[in-house]
MMTF fields as JSON, N, C-alpha, C and O atoms, coordinates in Angstrom:
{
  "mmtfVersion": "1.0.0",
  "mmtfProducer": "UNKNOWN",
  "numBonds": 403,
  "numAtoms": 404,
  "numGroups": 101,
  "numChains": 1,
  "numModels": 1,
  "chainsPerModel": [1],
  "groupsPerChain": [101],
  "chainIdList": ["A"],
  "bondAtomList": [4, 2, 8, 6, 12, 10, 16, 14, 20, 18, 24, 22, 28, 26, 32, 30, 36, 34, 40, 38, 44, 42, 48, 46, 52, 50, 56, 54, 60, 58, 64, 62, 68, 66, 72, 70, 76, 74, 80, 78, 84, 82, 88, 86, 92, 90, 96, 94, 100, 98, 104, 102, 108, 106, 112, 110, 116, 114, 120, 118, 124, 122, 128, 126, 132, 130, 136, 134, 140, 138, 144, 142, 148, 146, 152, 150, 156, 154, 160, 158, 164, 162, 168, 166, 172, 170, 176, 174, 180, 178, 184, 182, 188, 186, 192, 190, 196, 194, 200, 198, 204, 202, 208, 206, 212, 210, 216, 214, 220, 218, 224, 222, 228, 226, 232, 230, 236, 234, 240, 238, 244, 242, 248, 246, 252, 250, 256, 254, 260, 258, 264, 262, 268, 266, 272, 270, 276, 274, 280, 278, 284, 282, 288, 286, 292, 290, 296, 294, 300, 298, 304, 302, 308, 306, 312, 310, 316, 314, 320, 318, 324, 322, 328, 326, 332, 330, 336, 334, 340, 338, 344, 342, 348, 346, 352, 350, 356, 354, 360, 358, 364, 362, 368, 366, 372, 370, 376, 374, 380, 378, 384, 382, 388, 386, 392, 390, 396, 394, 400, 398],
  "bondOrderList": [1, 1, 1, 1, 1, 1, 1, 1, 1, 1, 1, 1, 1, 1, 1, 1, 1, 1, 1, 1, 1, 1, 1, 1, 1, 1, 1, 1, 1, 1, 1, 1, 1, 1, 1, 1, 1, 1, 1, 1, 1, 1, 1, 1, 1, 1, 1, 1, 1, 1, 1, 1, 1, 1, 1, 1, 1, 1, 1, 1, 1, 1, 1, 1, 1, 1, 1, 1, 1, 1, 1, 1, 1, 1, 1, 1, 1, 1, 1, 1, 1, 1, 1, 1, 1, 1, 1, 1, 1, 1, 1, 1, 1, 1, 1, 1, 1, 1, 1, 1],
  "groupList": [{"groupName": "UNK", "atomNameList": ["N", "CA", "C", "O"], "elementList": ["N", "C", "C", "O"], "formalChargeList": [0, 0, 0, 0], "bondAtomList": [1, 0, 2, 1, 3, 2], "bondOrderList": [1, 1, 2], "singleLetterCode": "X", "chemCompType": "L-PEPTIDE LINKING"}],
  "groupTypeList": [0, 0, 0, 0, 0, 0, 0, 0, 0, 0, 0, 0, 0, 0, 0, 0, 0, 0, 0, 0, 0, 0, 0, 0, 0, 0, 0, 0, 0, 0, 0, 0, 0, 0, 0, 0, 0, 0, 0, 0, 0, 0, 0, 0, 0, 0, 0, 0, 0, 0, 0, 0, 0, 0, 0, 0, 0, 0, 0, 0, 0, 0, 0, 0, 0, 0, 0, 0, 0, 0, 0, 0, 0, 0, 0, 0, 0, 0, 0, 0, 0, 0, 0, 0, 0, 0, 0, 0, 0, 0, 0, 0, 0, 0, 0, 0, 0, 0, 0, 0, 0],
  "groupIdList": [1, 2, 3, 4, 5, 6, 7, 8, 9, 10, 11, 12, 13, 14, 15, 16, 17, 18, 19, 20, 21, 22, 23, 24, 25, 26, 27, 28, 29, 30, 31, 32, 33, 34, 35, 36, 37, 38, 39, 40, 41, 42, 43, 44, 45, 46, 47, 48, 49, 50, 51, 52, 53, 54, 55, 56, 57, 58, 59, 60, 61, 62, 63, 64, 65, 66, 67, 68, 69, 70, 71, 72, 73, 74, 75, 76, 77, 78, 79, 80, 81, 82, 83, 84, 85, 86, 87, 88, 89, 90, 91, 92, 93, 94, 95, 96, 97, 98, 99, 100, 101],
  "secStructList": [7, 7, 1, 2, 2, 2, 2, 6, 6, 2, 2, 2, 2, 2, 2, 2, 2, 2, 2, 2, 2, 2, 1, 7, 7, 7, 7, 7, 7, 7, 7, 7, 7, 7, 7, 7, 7, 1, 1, 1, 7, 7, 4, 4, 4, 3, 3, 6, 6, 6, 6, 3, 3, 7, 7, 3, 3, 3, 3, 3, 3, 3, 7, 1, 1, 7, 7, 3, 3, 3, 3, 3, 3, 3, 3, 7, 7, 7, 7, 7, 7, 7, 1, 1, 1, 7, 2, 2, 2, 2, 2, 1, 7, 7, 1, 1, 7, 7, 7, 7, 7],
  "xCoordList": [-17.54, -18.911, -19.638, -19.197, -20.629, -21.933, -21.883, -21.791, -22.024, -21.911, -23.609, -23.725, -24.528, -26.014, -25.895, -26.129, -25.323, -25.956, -24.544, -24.383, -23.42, -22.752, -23.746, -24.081, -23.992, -25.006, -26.356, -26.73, -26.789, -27.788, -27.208, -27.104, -26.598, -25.488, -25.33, -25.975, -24.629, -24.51, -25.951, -26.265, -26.153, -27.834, -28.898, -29.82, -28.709, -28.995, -28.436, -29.006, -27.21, -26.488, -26.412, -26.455, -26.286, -26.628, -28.241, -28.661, -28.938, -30.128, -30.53, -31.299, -29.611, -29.603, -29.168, -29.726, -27.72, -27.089, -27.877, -27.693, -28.914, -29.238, -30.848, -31.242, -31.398, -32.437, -31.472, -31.493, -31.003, -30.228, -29.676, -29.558, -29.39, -29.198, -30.094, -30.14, -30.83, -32.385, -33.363, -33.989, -33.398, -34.231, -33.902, -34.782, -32.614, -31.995, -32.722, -32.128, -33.246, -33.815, -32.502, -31.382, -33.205, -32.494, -32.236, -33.35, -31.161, -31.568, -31.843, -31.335, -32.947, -34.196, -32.769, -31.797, -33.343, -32.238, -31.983, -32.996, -30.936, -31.058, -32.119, -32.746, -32.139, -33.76, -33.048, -31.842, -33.298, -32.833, -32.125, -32.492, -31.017, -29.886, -30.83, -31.395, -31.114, -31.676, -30.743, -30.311, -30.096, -28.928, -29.856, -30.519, -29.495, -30.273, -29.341, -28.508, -29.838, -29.144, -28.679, -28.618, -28.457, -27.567, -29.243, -29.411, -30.263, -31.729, -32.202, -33.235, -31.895, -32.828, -33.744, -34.371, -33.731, -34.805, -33.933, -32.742, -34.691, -33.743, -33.795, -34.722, -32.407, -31.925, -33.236, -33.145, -34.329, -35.025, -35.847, -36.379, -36.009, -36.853, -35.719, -36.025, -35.026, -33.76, -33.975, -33.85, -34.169, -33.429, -32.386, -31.78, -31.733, -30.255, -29.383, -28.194, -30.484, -29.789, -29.982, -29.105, -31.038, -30.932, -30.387, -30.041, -30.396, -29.979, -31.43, -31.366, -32.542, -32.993, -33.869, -33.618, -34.677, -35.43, -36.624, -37.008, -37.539, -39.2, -40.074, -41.174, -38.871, -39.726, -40.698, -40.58, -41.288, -42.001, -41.609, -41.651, -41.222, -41.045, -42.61, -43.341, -42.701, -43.964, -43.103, -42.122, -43.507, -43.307, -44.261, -44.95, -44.451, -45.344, -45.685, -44.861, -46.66, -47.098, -47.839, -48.58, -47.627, -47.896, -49.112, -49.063, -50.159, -50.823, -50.482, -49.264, -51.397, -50.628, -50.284, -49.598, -51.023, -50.447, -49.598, -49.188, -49.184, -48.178, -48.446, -47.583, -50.028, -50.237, -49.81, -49.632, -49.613, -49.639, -50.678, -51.663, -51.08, -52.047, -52.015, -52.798, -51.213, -50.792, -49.799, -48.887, -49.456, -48.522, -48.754, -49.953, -47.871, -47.752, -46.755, -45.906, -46.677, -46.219, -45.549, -46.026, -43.818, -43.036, -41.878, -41.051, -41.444, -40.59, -39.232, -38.866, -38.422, -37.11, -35.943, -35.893, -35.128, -34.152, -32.93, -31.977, -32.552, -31.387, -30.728, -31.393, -29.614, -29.616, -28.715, -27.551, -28.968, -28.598, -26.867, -26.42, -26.0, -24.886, -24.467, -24.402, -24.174, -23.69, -22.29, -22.154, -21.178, -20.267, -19.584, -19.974, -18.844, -17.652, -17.266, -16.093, -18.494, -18.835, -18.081, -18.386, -17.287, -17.004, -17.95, -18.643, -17.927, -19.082, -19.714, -20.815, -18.562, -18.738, -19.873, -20.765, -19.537, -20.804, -22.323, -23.339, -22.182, -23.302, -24.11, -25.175, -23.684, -24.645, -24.321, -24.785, -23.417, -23.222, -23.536, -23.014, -24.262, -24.211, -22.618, -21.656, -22.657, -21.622, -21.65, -22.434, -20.653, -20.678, -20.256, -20.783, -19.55, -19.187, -19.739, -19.933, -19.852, -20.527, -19.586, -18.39, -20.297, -18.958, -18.538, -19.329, -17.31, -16.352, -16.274, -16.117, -16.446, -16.306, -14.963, -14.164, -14.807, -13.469, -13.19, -12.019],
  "yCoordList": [-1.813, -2.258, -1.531, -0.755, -1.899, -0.796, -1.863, -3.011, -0.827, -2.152, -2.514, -3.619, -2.046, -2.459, -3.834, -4.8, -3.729, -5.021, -5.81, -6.321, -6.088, -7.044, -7.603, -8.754, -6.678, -7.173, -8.011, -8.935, -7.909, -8.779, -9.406, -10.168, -9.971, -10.759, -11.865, -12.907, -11.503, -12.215, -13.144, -14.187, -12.349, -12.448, -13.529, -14.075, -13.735, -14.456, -15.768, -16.729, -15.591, -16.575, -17.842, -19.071, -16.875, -17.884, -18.245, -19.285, -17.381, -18.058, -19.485, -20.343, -19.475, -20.711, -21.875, -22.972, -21.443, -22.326, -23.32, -24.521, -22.326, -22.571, -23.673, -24.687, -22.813, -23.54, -25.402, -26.616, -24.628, -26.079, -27.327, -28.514, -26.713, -27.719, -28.641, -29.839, -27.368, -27.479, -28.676, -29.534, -28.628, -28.705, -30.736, -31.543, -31.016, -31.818, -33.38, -33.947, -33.82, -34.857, -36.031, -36.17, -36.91, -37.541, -39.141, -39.56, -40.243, -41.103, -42.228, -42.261, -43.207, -43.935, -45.227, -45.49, -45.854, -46.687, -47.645, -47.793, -48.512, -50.145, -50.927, -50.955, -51.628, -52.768, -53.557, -53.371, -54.278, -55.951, -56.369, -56.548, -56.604, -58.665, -59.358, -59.296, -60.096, -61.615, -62.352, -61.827, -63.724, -64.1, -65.576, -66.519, -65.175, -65.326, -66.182, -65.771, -67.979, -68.861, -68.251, -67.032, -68.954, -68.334, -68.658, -67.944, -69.595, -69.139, -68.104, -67.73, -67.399, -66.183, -66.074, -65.087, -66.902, -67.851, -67.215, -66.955, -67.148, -67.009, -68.174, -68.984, -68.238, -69.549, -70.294, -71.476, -69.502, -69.764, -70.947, -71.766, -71.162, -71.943, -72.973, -73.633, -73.06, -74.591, -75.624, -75.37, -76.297, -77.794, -78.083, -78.843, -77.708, -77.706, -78.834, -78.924, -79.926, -80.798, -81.841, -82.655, -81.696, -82.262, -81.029, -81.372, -79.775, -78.706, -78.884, -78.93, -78.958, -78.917, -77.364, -76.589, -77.131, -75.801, -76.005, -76.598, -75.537, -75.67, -74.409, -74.067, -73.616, -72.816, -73.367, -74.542, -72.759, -72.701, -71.607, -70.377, -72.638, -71.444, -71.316, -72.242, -70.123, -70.123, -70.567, -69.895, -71.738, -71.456, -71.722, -72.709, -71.313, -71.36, -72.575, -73.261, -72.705, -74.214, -74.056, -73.09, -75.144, -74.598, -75.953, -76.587, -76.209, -77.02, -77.592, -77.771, -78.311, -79.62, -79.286, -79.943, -77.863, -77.362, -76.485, -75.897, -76.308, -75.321, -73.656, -72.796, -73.41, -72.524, -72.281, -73.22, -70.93, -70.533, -71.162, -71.127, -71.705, -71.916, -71.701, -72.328, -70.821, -70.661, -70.611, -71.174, -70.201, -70.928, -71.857, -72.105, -72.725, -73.577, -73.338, -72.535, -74.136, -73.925, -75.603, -76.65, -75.16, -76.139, -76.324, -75.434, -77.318, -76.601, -76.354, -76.688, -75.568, -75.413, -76.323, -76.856, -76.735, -77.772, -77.239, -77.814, -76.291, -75.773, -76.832, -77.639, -76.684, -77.58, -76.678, -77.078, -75.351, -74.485, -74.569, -75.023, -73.914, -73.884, -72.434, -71.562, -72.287, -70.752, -70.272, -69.208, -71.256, -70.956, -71.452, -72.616, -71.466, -72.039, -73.451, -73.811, -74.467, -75.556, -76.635, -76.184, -77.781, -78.056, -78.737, -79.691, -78.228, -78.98, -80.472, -80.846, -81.251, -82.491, -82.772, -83.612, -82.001, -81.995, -81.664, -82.344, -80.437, -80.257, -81.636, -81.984, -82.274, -82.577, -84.674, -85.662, -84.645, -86.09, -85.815, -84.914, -86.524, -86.777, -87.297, -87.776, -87.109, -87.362, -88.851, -89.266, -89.186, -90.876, -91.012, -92.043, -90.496, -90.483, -89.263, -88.06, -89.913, -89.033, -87.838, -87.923, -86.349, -84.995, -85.387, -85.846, -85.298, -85.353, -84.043, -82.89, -84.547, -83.329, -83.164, -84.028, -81.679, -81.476, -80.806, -80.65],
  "zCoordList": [-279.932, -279.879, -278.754, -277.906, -278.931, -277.452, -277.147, -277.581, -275.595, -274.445, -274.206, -273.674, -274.394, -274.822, -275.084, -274.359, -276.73, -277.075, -277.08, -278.189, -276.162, -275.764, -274.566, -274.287, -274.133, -272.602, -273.272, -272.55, -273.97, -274.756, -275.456, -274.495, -276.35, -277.001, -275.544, -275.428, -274.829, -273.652, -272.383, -271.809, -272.532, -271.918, -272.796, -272.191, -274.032, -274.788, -275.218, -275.735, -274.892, -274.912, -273.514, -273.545, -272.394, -270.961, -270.867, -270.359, -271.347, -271.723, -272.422, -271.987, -273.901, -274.762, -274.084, -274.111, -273.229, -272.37, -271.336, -271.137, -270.683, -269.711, -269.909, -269.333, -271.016, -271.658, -271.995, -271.798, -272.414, -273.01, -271.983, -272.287, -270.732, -269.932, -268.926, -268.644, -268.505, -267.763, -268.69, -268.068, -269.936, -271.176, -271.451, -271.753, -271.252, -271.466, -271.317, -270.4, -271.596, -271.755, -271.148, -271.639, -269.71, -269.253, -269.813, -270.125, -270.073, -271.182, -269.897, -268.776, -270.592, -269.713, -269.509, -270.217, -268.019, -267.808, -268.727, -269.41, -269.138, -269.645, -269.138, -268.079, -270.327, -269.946, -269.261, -269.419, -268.638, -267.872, -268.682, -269.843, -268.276, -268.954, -268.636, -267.544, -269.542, -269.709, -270.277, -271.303, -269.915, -270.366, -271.336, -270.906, -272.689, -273.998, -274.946, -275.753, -274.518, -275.642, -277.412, -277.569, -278.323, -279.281, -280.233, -281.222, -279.925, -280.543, -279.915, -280.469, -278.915, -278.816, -277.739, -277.356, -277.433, -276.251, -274.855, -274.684, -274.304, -272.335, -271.835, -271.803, -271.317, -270.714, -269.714, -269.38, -269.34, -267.995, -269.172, -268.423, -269.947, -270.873, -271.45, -272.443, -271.139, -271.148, -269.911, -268.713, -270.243, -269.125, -268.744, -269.499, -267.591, -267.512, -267.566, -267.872, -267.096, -267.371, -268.877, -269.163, -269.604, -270.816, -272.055, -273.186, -271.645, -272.598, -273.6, -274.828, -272.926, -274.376, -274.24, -273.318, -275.062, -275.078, -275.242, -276.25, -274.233, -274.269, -274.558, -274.124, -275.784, -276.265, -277.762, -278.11, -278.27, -279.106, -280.681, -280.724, -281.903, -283.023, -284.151, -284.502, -284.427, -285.498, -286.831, -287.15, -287.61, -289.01, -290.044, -289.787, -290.835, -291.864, -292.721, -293.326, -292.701, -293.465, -294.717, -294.898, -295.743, -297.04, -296.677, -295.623, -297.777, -298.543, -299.047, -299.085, -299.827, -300.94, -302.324, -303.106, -302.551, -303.568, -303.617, -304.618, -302.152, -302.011, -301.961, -302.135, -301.647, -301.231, -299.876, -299.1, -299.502, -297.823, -296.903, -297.64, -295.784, -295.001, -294.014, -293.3, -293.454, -291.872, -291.195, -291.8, -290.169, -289.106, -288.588, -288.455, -288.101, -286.678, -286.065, -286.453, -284.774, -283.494, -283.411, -282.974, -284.256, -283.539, -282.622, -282.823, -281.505, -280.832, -281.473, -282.6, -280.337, -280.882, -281.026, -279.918, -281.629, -281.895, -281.381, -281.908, -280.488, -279.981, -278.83, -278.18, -278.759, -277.483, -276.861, -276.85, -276.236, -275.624, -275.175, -274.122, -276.461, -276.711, -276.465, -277.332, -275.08, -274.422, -275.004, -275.607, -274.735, -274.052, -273.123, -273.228, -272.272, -272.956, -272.744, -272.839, -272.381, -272.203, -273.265, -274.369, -273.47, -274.688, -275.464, -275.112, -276.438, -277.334, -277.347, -277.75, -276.726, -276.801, -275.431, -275.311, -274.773, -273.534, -274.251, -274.104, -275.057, -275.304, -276.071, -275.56, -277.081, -278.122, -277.52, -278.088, -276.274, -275.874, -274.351, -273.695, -273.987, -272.542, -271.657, -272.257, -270.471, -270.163, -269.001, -268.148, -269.424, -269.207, -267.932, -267.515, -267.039, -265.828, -264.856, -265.035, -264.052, -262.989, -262.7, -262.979, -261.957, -261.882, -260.781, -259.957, -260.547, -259.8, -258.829, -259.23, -257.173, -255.908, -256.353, -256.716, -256.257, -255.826, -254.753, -254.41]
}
């Protein structure tokens, strides 16, 4: 081969390289953890101590003939079930006071 166009062959190539690294589009940080009941809602809109949720859901309301008429705005029925709490806490209050340890 001519050594010409190895030298351009080459020259073109650390070029692509170089374009290519310089060029590189950096990826944008993670958004925030928001630590997000199993409705969707962020925990900051729970009651910790009744578990209940003071968010707000849109659902759609019909007429009397069952046409569409809108949304409304009712609340949510979750009773903020994370993990790894036992269930029986969640949906019963608890009858004895917590215990210092």
């Amino acid at each position: 081969m001519e050594p010409v166009s190895l030298l351009v062959g080459a020259a073109l190539l650390a070029s692509g390289f170089l374009a290519g690294r310089l060029g590189r589009r950096r990826p944008p940080p993670p958004p925030p953890v928001t630590p997000v009941c199993g409705c969707g809602h962020p925990l900051s809109q729970h009651d910790r101590d009744t578990s209940t949720c003071y968010a707000e859901l849109k659902r759609d309301t019909y007429d009397k003939r069952g046409r569409w008429s809108g949304h409304s705005w009712v609340p949510c029925t979750c009773r903020q079930y994370v993990g790894p709490r036992p269930i029986d806490e969640v949906f019963a209050p608890r009858l004895l006071p917590p215990t210092a340890d």
